[in-house]
N, C-alpha and C positions, 0 to 999 in steps of 0.2 A: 344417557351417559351417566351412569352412577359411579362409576370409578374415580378415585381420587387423584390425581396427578403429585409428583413433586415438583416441578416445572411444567408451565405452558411457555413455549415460544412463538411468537409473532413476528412474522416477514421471514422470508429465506435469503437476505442479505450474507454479505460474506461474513460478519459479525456474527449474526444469529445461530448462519452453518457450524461456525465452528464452535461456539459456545455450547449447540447442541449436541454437538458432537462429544465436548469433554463432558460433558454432563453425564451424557450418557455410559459414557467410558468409565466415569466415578456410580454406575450404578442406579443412579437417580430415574425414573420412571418419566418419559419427558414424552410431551404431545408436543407438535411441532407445525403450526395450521402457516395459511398465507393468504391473502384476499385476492392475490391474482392468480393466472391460472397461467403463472409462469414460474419458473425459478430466479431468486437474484434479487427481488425488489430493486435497489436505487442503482447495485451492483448485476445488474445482468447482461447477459450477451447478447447480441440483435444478428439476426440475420440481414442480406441486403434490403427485404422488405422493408420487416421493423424497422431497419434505420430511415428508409424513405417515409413511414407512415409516422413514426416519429418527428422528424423535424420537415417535411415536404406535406403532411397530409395526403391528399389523393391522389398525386403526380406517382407516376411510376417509373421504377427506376431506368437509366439508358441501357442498353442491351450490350452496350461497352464493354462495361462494368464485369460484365461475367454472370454467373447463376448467381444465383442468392442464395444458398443452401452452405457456398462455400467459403462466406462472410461469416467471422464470428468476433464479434466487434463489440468490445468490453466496454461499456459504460464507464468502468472504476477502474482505467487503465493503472495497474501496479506491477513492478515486480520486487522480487524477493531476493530478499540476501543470502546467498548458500548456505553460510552458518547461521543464520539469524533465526528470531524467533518466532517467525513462524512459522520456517522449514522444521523446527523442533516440534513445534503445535502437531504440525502434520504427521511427524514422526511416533508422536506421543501418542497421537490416537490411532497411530496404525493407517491413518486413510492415505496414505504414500503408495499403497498398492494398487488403488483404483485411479494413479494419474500418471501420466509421462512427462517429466519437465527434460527442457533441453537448455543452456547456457544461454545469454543474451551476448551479443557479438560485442559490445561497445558501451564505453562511461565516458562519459565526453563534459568539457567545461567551456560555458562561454565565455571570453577576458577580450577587451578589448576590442570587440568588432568583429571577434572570430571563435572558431571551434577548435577548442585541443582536447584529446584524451585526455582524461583524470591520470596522475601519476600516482601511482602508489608506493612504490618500493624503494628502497637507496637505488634499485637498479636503474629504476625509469625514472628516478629526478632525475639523474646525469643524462638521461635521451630527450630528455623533454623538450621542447622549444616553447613553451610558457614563459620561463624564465631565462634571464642570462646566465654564465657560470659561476660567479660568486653564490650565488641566490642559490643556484645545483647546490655547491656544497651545504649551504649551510641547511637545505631542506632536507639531503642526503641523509644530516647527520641527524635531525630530526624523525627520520624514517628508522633509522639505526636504535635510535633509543624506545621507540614506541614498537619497535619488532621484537629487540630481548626483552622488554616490560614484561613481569611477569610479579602477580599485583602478591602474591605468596613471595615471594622471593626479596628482599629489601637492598639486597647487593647490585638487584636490577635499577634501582632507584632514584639511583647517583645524588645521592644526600636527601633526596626532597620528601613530603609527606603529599601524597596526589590529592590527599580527602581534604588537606587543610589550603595547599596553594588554589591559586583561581587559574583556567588555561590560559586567562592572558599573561599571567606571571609565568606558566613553563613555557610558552611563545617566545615570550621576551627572553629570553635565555639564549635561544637559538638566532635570536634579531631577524625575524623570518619581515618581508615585505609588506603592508595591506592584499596585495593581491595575491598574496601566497597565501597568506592566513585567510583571505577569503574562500579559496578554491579547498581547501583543508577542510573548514569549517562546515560551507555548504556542501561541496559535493561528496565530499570522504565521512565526515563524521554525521553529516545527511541534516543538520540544524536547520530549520524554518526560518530563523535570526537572529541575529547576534547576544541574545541575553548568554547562552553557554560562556563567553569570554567571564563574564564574572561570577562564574560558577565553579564549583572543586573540578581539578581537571582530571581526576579520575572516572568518570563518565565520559569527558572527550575521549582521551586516550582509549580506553576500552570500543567505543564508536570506530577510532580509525583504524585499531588492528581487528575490527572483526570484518573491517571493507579486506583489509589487507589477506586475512587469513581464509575470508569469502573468495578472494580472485586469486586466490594458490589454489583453491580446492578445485576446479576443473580447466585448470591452466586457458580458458579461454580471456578472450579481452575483456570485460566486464566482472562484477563479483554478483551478477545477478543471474537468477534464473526465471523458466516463465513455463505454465504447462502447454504441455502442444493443444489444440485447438483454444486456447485462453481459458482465461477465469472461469467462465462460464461451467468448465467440467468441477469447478470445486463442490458448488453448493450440491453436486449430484452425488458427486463420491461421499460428502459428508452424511445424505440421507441416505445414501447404502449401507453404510457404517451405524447410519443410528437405529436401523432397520433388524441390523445384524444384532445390536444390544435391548432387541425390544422397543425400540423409540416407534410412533406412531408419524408419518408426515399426511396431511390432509393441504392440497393445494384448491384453489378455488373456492375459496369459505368465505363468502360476502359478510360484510359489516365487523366480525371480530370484534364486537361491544367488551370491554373486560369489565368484571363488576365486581361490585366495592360494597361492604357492608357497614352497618353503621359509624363504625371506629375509623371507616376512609382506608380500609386495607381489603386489598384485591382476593380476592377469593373464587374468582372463574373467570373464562371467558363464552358469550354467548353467540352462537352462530347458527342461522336460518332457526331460531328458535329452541334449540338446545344449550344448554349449560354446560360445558364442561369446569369440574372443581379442582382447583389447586391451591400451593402452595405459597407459590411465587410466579411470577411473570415476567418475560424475559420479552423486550421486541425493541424495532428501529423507532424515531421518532413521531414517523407519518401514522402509530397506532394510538399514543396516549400525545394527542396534539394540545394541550390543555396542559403539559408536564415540563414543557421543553421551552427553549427560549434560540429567539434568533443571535446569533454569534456572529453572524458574517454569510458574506458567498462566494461561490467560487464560478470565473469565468473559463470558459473552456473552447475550444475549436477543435471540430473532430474532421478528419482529412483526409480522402483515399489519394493516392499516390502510385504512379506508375515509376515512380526512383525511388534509392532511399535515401535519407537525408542527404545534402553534399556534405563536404568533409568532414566524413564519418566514416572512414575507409570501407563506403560501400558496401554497411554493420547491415543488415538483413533484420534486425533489432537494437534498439539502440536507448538510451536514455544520455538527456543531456539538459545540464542545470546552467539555471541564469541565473547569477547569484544578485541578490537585489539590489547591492552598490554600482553594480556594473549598468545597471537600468534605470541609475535613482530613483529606486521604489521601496518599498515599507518592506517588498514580499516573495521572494523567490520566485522564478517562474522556472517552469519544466516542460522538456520536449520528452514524446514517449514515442518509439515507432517497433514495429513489428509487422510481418507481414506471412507470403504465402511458407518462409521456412518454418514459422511454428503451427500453420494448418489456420491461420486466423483470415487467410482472402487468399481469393485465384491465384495463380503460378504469374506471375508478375506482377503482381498487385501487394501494395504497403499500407500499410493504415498509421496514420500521425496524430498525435492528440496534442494541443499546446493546450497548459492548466494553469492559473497562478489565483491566489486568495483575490476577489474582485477591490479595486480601489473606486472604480468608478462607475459612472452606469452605462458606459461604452466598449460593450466587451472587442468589439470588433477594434477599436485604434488601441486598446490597453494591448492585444494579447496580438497586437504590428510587429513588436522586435521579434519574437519567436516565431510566428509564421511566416514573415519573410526568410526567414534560415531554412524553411523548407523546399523552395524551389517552384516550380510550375506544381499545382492541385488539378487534378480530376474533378474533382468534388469539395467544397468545405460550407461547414454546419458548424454556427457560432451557439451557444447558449449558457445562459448563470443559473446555478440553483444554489436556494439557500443555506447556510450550515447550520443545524440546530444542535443545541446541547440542554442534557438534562436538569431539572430545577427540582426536582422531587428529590424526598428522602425515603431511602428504599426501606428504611428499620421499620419506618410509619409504614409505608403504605404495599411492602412489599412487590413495588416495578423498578425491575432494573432494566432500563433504558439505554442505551449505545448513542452516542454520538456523528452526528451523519461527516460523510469520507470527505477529508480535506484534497487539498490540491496535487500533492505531492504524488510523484509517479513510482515510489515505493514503499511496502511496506509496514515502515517502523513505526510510523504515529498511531497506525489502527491494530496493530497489537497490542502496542504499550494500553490500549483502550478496554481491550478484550480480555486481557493476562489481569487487568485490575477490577472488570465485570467481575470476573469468574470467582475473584478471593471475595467481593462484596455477596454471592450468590451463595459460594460456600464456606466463607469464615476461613479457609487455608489456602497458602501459596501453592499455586502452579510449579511442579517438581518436572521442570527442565533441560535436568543432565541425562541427556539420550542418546545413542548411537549415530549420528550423522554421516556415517556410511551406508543408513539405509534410505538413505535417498539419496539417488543417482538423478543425473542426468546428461541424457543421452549423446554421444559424440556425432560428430559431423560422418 
């Protein structure tokens, strides 16, 4: 292997896909290896086996169940915001061609003991049963202001300056409830925890009219989308795409050593005895373990299901947020389901993930309020894995590392991840403003 690279990638994580993917798209000459002889690393899909050989070992799965062929069952259950960024990602590099997304049926909030759809608009605060009717109006009016918001326009503004007020100052405005401003915060503007209240609230704002402006864009119930057979088809479309720009993919390359010369800056990667040389070096955690630090972990329950969640108007996919005051906890937790309408299990068959950042070392009683809201399970499979983040400095040493996927069942936090990869890999911003009517998804 005498050729030089300008990037090596390690793991085919949904981080890596897509980072190789821009990469490639900017021209950059990109190897793209994996040590398993799968796609996905920590984000991959499992069929019914895999999931049995996974968390059961040798046991095989019941015959109930259905084929296994016709499970595709995300590890990194996420979905995506219609507008958001990384329906652009996908737009930007064109790999929108090689996927089918179709709308998610339902956004749903837990308050009080129970499941309500997320409101988003003046129109559906006043239908809501969340709240009483004073509380309607004055959310209404809050929905009113953050819909004409237009951050050019200062007439939109009604006197305030968004960069200088904090959101809890334009909250208070409105005199919105705790538990209004809870369901805002987490489920609309998608927040982990409450630090945003004392942050400029032009970042809020912008958060809840791209939920708002996401659930106009295919008039369904949700502002999210999801590709038909799951995630799983990303990291493929991504190496068809890097394929199409020259990029190299090698899956099953044991060891992936990266090696470092004397100044401690990377300069290849060695596998079964070969060198390939590069630039820079791009991979998940689990490759430079010696670079990262433990952050935390996240507990999880994965659940097949012959319903779909209850009061969920019967959503055939669905996401639904436990905002942490309502569970007195540190930490949001989330419900993910999907099932045989996007091609991810058999024609009656659902698949339910509860996820929340771990507080304790009992995943099974931590992650009780959310999987009691699912009903009678077929099957459930508890497990934590750790979350690491980077400690190296990529000027030294030339690896940029990715941060492994948080809890959350969309998204926002692993682009924001990825969009700031890509400016450290190439010294310029990620150019965003794309056509968002080229990606559709598909009607009922």
């Amino acid at each position: 292997m005498d050729e030089e690279y300008d990037v090596i990638v390690l793991g085919t994580g949904l981080k890596e896909c897509i980072l190789s993917g821009l990469l490639s798209v900017d021209g950059l000459k990109v190897l793209h290896m994996d040590k398993n002889d799968y796609y996905g690393g920590e984000s991959s899909s499992l069929n019914l086996n895999q999931l049995w050989k996974r968390f059961r070992g040798d046991e095989q799965p019941p015959e109930k169940l259905g084929t296994s062929k016709e499970y595709n069952v995300d590890m990194i259950p996420k979905f995506m915001m219609a507008n958001g960024a990384l329906v652009r990602v996908l737009i930007h590099t064109n790999v929108t061609k090689y996927l089918n997304f179709k709308a998610v049926d339902g956004s749903f909030v837990y308050n009080k003991g129970k499941i309500y759809k997320v409101p988003a608009t003046d129109v559906e605060a006043l239908k809501s049963s969340l709240m009483g009717l004073f509380e309607k109006r004055r959310l209404r009016k809050f929905f009113i202001f953050v819909q004409d918001f237009e951050e050019s326009n200062p007439k939109t503004h009604e006197g305030m300056d968004l960069n200088k007020i904090t959101a809890r100052e334009l909250i208070s405005k409105y005199e919105l409830e705790d538990d209004t401003i809870d369901f805002i915060g987490h489920a609309l503007a998608l927040q982990i925890d409450d630090a945003y209240l004392d942050q400029p609230a032009m970042a809020f704002v912008k958060r809840v009219k791209l939920y708002a402006e996401s659930l106009a864009r295919f008039q369904a119930g949700s502002p999210y989308i999801y590709p038909m057979y799951g995630l799983g088809e990303l990291p493929q479309a991504f190496a068809r795409l890097s394929a199409v720009y020259g990029g190299t993919y090698m899956l099953n390359k044991p060891q992936c050593k990266v090696e470092f010369d004397a100044n401690g800056k990377a300069y290849g990667v060695t596998s079964e005895g070969e060198t390939a040389k590069c630039k820079k070096v791009v991979c998940d955690p689990s490759y430079l373990s010696e670079k990262v630090k433990k952050v935390g972990k996240v507990a999880r329950a994965v659940c097949i299901m012959s319903h779909p969640i209850p009061d969920t108007n019967d959503s055939h996919s669905c996401q639904v947020i436990l905002p942490q005051k309502q569970l007195g906890r540190k930490s949001d937790m989330y419900l993910f389901c999907c099932s045989y309408a996007h091609n991810v299990a058999p024609n009656g068959k659902y698949i339910a993930f509860v996820a929340t950042e771990a507080e304790t070392d009992d995943a099974q009683a931590e992650l009780k309020p959310g999987v009691d809201l699912l009903g009678p399970v077929d099957e459930i499979f508890y497990e934590t894995y750790d979350r690491f983040e980077p400690t190296n400095c990529p000027d030294a040493d030339g690896c940029f590392i990715s941060s492994s996927y948080d809890g959350t069942t969309h998204f926002e936090s692993t682009v924001v991840d990825v969009i700031s990869m890509y400016s450290k890999i190439t010294g310029k911003a990620l150019d965003l403003s794309v056509d968002l009517s080229a990606a559709s998804a598909a009607e009922e």
